[in-house]
NUSE-318741 format. One record per atom (N, C-alpha, C): residue in one letter; x, y, z. Coordinates in steps of 0.05 Angstrom, whole numbers, plus 32768, in hexadecimal, padded with zeros to 4 digits. Example, Ala and Ser with C-alpha at 12.3 -4.5 7.8 and 13.67 -1.06 7.14 Angstrom:
<dokols>
A81087F8E809C
A80F67FA6809C
A81087FBE809C
S81017FD3808E
S81117FEB808F
S81028001809D
</dokols>
This chain:
<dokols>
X86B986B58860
X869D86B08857
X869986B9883A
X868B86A58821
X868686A78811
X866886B08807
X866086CA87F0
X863B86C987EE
X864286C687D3
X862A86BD87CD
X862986B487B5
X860D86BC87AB
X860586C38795
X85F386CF878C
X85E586C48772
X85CF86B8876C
X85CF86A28751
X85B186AA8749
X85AC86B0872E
X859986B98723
X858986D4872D
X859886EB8736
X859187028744
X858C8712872C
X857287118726
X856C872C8713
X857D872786F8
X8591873286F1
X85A0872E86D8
X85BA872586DC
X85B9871886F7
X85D0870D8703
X85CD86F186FB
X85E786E686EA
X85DA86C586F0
X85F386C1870C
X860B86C08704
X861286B48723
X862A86D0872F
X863086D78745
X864586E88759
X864A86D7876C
X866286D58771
X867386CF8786
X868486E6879A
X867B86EB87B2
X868B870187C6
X869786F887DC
X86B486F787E0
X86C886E187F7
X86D586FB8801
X86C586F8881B
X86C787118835
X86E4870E883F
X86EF87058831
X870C86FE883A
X87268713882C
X871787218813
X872287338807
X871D87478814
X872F87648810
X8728877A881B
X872D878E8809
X8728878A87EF
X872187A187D6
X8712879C87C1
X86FD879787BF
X86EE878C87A6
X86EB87A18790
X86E8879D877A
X86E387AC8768
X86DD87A0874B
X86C287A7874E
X86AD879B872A
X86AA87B18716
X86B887A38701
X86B987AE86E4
X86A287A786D2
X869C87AB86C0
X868687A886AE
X867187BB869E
X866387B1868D
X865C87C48684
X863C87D0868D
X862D87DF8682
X861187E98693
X860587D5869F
X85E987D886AB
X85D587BA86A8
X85D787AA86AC
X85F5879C86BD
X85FA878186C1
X85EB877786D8
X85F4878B86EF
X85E387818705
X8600878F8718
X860B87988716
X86218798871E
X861A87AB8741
X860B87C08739
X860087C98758
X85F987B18766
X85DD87AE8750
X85CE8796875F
X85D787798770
X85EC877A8766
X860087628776
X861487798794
X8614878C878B
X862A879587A1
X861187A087B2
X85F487A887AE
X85E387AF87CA
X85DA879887D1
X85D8878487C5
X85D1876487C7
X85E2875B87E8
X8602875E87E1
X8615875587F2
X86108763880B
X860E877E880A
X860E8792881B
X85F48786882C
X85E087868827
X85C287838837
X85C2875D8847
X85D3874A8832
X85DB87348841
X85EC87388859
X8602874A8853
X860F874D886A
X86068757887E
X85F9876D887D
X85EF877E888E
X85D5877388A0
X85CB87568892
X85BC8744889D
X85CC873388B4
X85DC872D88A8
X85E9871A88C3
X85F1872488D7
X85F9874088D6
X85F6874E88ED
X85F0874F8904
X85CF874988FD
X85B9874F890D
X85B187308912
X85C187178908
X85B786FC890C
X85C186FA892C
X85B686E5893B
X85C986DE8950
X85CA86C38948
X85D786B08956
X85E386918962
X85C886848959
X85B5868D8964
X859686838971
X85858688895F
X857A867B8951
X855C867D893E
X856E86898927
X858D86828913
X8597868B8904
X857F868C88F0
X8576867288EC
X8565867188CD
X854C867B88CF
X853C868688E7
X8527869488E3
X852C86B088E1
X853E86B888F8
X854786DE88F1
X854A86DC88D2
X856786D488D3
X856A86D588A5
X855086D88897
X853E86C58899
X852D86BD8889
X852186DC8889
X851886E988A4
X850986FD889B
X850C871C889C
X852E872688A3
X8540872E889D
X85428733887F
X85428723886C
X854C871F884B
X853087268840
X851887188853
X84F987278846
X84F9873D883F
X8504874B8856
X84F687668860
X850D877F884D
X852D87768849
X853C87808839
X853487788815
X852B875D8813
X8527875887F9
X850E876A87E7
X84FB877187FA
X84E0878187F9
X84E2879C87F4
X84F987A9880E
X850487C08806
X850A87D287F7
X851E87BA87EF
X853A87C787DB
X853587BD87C0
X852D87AD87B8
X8532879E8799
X8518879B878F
X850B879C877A
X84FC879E876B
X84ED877A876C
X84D68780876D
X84CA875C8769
X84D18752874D
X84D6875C8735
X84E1874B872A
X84FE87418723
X8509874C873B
X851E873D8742
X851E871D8749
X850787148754
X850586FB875C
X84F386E68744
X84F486F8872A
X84E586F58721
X850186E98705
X850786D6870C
X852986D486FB
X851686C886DE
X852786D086C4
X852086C586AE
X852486A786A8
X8531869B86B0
X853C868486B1
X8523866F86C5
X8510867886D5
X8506866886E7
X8512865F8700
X852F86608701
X853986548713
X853E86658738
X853686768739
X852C86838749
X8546868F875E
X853E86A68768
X855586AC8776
X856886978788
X858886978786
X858D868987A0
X85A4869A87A8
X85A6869987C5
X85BD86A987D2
X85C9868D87EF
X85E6868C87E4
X85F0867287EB
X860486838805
X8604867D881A
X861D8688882F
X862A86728831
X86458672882D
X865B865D8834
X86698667884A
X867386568864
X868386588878
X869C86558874
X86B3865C8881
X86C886598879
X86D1863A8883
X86B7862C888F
X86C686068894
X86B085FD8882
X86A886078871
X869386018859
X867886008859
X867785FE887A
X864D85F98874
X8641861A885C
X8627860F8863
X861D8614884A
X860786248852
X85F586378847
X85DE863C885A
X85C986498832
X85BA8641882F
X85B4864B881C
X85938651881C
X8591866C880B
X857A86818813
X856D867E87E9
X8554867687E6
X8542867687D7
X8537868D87D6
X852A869787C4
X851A86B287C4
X850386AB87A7
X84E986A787B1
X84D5869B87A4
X84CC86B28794
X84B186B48785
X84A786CE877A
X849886D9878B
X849686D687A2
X848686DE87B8
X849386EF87CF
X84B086F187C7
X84BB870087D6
X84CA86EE87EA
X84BE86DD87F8
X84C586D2880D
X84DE86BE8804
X84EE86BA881A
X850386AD8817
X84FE86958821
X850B867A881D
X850886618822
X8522865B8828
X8524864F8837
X8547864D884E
X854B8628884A
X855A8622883A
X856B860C8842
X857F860F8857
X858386038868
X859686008878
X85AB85E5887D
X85BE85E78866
X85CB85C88860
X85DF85CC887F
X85E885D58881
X85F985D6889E
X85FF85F988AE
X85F885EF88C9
X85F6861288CA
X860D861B88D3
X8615863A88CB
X8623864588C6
X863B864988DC
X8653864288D8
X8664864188EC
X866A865E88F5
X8661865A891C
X8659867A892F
X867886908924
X868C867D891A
X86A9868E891E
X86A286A38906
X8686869488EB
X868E86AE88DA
X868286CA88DD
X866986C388F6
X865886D188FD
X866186EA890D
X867A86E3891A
X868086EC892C
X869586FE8923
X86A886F2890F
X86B186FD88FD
X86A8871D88EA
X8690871288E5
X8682872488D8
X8681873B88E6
X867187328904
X8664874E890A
X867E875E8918
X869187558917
X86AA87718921
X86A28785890F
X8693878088F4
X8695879488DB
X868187AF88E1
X868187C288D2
X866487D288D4
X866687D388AD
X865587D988A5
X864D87DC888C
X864387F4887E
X86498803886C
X8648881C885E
X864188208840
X8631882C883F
X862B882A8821
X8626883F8816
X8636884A87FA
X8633886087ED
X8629885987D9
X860F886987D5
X8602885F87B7
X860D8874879F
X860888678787
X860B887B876F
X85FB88928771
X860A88A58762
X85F388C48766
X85F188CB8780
X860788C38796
X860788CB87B5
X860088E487B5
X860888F487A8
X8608891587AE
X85F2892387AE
X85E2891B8792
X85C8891D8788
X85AC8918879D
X85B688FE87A8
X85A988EF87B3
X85A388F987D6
X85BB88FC87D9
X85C1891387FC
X85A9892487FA
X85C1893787DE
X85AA895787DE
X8596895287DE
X8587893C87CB
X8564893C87C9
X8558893A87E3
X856C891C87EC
X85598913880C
X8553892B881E
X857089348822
X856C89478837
X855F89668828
X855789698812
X854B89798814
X8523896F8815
X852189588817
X85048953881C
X8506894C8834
X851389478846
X851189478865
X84FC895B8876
X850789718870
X84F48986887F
X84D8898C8869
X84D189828856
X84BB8987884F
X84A889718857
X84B889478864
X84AC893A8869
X84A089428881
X84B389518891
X84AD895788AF
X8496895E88B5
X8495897F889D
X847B898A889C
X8469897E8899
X846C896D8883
X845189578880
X844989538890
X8458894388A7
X8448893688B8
X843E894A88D6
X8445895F88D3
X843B896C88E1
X8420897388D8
X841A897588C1
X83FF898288B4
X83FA896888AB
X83F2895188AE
X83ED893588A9
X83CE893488AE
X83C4894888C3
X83A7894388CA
X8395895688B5
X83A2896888AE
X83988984889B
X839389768880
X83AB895F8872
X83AD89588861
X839689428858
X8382894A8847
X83688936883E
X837589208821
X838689328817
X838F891987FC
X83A189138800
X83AF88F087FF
X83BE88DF8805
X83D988F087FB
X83F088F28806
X841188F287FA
X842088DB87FA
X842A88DA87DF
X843F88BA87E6
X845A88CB87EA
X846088C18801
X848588C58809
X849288B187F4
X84A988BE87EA
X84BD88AC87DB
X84C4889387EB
X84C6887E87EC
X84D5886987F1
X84F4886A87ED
X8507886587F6
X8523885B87EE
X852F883D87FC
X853A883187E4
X854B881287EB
X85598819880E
X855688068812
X856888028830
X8584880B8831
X859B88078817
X85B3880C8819
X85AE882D8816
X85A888378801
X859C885C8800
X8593886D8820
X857F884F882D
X856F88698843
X85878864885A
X85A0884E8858
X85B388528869
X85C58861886B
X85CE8863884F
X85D688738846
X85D58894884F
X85BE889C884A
X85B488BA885B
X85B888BB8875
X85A488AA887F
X85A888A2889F
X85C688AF88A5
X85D8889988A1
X85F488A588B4
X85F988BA88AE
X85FA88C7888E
X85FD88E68890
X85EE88F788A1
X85DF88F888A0
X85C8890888B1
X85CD890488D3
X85D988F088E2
X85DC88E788F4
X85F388E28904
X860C88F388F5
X862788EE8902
X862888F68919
X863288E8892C
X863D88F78947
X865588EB8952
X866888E8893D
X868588E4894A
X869688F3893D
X86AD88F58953
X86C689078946
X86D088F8892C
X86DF890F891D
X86ED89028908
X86FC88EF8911
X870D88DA88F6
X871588C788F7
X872888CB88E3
X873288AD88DB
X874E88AF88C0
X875788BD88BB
X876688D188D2
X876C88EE88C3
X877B88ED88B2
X878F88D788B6
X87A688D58898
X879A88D5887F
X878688C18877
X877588B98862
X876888DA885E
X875288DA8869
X874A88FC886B
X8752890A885B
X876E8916886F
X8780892C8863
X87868927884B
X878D89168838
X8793890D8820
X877E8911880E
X876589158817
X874889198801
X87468939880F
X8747893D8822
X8740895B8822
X875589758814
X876F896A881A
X878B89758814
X8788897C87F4
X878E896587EC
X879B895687DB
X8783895F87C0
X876D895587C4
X875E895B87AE
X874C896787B0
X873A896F87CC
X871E898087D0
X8728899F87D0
X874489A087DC
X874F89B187E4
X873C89CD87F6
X872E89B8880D
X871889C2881A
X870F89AE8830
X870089B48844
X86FC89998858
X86DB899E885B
X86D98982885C
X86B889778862
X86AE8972887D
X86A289848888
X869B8987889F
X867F898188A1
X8674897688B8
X8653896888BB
X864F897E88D8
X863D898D88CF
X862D89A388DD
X8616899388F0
X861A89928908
X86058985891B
X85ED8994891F
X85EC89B2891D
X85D789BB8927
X85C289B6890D
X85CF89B988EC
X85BF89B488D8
X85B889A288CA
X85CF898D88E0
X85CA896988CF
X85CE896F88B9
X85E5897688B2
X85EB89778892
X86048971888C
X861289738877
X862E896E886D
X86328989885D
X864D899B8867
X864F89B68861
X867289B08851
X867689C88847
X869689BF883B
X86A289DB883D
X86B889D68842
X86C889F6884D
X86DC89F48833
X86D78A078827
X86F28A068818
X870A8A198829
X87208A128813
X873E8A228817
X87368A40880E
X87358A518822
X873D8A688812
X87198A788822
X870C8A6D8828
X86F58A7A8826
X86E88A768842
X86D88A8A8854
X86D98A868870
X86BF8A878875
X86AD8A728866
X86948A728866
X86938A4D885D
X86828A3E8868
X86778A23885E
X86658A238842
X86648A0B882F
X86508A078821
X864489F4881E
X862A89F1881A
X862189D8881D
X862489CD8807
X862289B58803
X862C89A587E6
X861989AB87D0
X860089B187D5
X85F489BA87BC
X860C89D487B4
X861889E787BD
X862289F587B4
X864889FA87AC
X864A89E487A7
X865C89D487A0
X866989D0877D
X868389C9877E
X867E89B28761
X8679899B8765
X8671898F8748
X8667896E874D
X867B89658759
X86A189678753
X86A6895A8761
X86AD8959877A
X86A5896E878D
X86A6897387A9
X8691895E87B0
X86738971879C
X865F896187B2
X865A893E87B0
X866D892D8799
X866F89158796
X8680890C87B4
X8699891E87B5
X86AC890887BA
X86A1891387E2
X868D892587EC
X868F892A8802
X8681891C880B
X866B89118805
X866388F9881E
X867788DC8819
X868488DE8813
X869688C28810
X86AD88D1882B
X86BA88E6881C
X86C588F1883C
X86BD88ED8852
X86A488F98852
X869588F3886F
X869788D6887C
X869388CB886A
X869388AA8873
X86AE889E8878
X86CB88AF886D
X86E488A98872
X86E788B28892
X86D888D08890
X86E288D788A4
X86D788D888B9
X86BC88D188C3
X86A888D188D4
X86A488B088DF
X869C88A088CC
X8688888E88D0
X869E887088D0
X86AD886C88B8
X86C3885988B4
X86D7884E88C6
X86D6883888D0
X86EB883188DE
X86F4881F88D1
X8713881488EA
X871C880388D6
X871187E288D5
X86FB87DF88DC
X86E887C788D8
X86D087D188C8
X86DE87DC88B1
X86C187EB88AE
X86BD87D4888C
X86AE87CE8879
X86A387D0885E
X869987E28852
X86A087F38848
X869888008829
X869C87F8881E
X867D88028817
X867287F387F7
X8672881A87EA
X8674881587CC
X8678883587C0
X866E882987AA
X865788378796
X865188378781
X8662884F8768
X866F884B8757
X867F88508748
X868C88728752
X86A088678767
X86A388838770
X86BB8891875A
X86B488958747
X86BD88A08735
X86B188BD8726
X869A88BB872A
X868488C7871E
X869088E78726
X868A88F6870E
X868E890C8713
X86B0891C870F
X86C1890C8717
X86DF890D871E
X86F089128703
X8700891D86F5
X870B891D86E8
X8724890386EF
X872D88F886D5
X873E88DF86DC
X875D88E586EC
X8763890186F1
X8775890A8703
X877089018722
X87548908872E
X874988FE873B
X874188E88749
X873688D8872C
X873288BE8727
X875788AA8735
X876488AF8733
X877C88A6872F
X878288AA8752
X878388C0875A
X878388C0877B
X876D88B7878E
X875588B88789
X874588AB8792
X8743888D8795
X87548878878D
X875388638780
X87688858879C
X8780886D8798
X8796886D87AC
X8786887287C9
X8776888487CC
X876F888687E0
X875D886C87EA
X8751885A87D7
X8744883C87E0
X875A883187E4
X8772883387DA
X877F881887E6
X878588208802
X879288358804
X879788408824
X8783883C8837
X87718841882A
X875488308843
X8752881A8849
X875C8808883A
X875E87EC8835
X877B87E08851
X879387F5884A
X87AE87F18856
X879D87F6886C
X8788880A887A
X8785880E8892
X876C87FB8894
X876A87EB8899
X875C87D388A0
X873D87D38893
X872F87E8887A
X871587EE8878
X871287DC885A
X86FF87C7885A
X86F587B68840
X86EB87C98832
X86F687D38812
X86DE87E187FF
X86DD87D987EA
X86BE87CD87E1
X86B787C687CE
X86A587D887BE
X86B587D787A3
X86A687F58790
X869A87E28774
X868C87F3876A
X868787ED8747
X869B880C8735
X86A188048726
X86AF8814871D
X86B4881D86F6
X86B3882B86EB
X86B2882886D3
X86CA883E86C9
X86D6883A86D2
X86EE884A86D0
X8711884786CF
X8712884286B4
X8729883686AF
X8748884286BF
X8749885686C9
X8750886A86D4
X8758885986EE
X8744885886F6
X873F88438710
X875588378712
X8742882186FA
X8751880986F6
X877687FF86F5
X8779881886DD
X8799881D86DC
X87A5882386FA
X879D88358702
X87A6883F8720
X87AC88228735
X879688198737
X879887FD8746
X87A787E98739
X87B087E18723
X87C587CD8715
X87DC87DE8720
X87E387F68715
X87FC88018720
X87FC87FD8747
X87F587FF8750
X87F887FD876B
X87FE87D8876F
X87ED87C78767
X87F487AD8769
X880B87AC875B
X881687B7874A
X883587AB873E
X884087BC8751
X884087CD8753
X885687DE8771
X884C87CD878B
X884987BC878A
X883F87AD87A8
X882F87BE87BD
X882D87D687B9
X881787E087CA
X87FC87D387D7
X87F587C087C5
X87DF87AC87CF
X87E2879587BF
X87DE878387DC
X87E0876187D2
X87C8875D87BF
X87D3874E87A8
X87B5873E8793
X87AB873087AB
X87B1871F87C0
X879E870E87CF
X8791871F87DD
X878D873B87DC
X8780874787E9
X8768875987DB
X8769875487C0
X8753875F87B1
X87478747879C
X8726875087A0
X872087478789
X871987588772
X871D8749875B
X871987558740
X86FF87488730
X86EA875B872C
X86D487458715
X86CB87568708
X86C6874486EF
X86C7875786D2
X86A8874586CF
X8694875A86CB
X8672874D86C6
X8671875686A5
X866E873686A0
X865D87388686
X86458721867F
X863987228664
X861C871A8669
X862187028661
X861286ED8666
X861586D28655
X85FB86CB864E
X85F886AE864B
X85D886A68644
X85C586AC865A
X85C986A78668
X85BD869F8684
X85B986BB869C
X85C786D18691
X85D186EF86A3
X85EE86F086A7
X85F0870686B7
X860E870C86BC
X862186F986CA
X864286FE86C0
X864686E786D4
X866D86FC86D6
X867986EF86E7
X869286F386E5
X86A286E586DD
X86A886F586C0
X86BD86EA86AF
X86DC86D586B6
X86E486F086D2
X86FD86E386DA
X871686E686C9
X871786F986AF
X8722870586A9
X8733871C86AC
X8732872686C6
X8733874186D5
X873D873E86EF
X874E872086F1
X8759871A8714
X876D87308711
X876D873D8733
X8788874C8738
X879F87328739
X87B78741872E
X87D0872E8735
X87E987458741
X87FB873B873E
X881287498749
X881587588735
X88168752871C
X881E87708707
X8803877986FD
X87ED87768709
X87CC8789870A
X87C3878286FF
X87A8878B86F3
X878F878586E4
X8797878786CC
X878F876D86BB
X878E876C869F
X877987778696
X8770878C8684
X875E879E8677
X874687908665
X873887848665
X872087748656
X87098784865E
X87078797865B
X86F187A5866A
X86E787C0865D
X870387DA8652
X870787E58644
X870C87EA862D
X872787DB8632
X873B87DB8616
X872887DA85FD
X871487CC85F7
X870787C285DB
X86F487D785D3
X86F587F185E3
X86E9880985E1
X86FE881D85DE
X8710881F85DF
X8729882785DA
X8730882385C1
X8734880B85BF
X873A880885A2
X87288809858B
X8710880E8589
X86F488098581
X870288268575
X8703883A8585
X86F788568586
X870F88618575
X872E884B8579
X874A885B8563
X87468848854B
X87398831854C
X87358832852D
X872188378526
X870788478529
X86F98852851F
X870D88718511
X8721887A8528
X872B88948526
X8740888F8503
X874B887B8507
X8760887084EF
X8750886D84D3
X8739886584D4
X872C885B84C4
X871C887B84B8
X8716888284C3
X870C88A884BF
X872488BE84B1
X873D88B184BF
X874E88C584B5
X875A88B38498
X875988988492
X875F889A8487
X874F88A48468
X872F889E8474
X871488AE845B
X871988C38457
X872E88D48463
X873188F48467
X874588F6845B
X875788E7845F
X877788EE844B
X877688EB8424
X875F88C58429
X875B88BB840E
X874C88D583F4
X873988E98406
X872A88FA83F9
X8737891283F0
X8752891A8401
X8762893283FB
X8769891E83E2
X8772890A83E6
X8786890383D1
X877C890383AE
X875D890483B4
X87528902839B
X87508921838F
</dokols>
C-alpha cells in the first residue's frame, strides 16, 4: 500500500510504500518533514479502525475528527489553491482518494475501492509514535495529571473558566501507553543492548505510580527521569516502547531520535533501528544527524540491511513546497550525502579562508 500526500501545508508532494521496513527523512528545518511523518501515522492508524462495510463513510469521518485534532486549519489552507489531497494506492492499484476543503471536512473520491487484502494486511500492525521533545513532553504531561484531577474534583467551587491544554492525537497517544503499560517486558535482546551498552542502567515502569523510573548501575534506589541526564531521560521512553509496548508487527514512527545523544551514541542507536527492523518492527524516523546517516550507509555496504528494505528521502523546497529530491536512495554501498556535506564544506572554507587573513597579516 502506497500514501501519498499533495499540497499538505509546506508539503507539495510525499510518497510512503508500506512495503519498506526502515524509512528515514533528511532535510533541512520547516519542510514539513514531521508533518508528513504524523500525517502517515494518523492515516494509518485510521484504517485500523475502517471495516469491509461503509469503508468511505468511517474514513471520511475518522480523517475529520484526526485532521481537527492534530494539524492546524491552515494546513488546509495550501498557498497554491489546490487544496489538500491524500491518495491511498492498493497494491492491485485501485485508488481511493481523500480531499480536504478549508472547512475541514474531507471529500472522498472513491475511483475503485480498496482491495480487503491491504486492509487486512494492515491491521496485523499496531502503531507507535514518539514525538520530538519526548522527555520534556512525558515530564510536563505527567506532571499536570494530578493537578487536572484536582481540577475536576473542585470543578463545582471553581466560578472562572480554566482552559486545559489540548495535545495532537499522535502526542496524547503517545502518553497514553506510557502511563498505561501492563505487559511484561519484551525484546530482551534489543533491550539489553540500550540498557547494557549505553544507559548503563534499566528502565523500569512503576505500576503503582504510572510512571517511568530508571535504575542505574551502581545505585539501589530508582529515579524518575526528571532526575536524570538529558540523555537518559531522551532515550527512556523509546526503551519503554522497545521494551514494553513493541512487537514484532509493530510501526515506529520516532521524531529525530538523536536529540540530546552525543554522536558516540548517535552511531549505536542507529544500529539498534536496524536490529528492530531484523526483528520484524517497521521504523520510520526524521533525522538530522549525519552520524545517523554514516552509520546506516556503513551497515548497507556490510549487508546488514537490504536497500529494498529501506527508504531514503532527502526534503527540499521547490516552487510549489517541499518535495523529495531522490537524491538520498539507500543502495548497496549506502547513502550518498546531499544533505550535509555543503555545510561541511561551507564551514572548512570559511576555516581556510580565515587562516589564510591570519597568516597574510603576520606576514606584513
Amino acid at each position: 500500500m502506497k500514501i501519498e500526500l499533495q499540497n499538505f501545508g509546506p508539503i507539495d508532494h510525499f510518497e510512503f510504500d508500506l512495503d519498506k521496513d526502515l524509512y528515514v527523512i533528511y532535510g533541512e528545518n520547516n519542510l514539513g518533514k514531521s508533518y508528513a511523518m504524523s500525517a502517515v501515522y494518523l492515516i494509518l492508524k485510521n484504517l485500523l479502525f475502517v471495516s469491509e462495510k461503509n469503508f468511505n463513510v468511517q474514513l471520511k469521518d475518522l480523517i475529520r475528527q484526526s485532521v481537527a485534532i492534530s494539524f492546524p486549519t491552515q494546513l488546509t489552507n495550501n498557498r497554491n489553491a489546490k487544496g489538500v489531497e491524500i491518495l491511498l494506492s492498493s497494491s492491485q492499484g485501485a485508488s481511493y482518494q481523500i480531499r480536504l476543503n478549508d472547512s475541514e471536512s474531507p471529500t472522498l473520491t472513491l475511483n475503485e475501492f480498496m482491495d480487503v487484502k491491504d486492509l487486512y494486511f494492515l491491521k496485523k500492525y499496531s502503531l507507535h509514535y514518539l514525538p520530538a521533545s519526548r522527555s520534556g513532553l512525558y515530564n510536563g504531561i505527567n506532571s499536570l495529571s494530578p493537578i487536572i484531577a484536582q481540577l475536576s474534583q473542585l470543578r463545582n467551587s471553581i466560578k472562572e473558566t480554566i482552559s486545559i491544554p489540548t495535545y495532537s492525537e499522535p502526542i496524547s497517544d503517545y502518553f497514553l501507553l506510557l502511563t498505561s503499560i501492563n505487559q511484561l517486558p519484551k525484546n530482551e535482546p534489543i533491550t539489553s543492548i540500550v540498557e547494557k551498552k549505553i544507559l548503563k542502567g534499566e528502565v523500569i515502569f512503576d505500576k503503582v505510580q504510572r510512571k517511568l523510573l530508571f535504575k542505574q548501575e551502581g545505585l539501589d534506589f530508582d529515579l524518575e527521569l526528571s532526575q536524570t541526564s538529558s540523555m537518559i531521560a531522551e532515550i527512556a521512553p523509546l526503551v519503554a516502547f522497545i521494551k514494553y509496548i513493541v512487537t514484532d508487527k509493530s510501526i515506529l514512527f520516532i521524531e529525530e531520535p538523536e536529540a540530546h545523544l552525543h554522536p558516540k551514541i548517535q552511531v549505536e542507536m542507529m544500529k539498534v533501528f536496524v536490529e528492530l527492523v531484523k526483528a520484524g518492527v517497521k521504523v520510520v524516523m526524521t533525522t538530522h544527524s549525519d552520524y545517523m546517516k554514516d552509520t546506516l550507509s556503513n551497515l548497507l555496504l556490510a549487508g546488514e540491511i537490504s536497500p529494498d528494505k529501506v527508504a531514503s528521502y532527502h526534503f527540499v523546497m521547490g516552487e510549489n513546497g517541499s518535495y523529495d529530491a531522490g537524491d538520498m536512495k539507500a543502495t548497496e554501498e549506502g547513502i550518498e550525502d546531499h544533505n550535509f556535506t555543503s555545510v561541511s564544506v561551507a564551514l572548512y572554507e570559511e576555516r581556510m579562508k580565515l587562516l589564510e587573513k591570519r597568516y597574510a597579516g603576520n606576514h606584513d
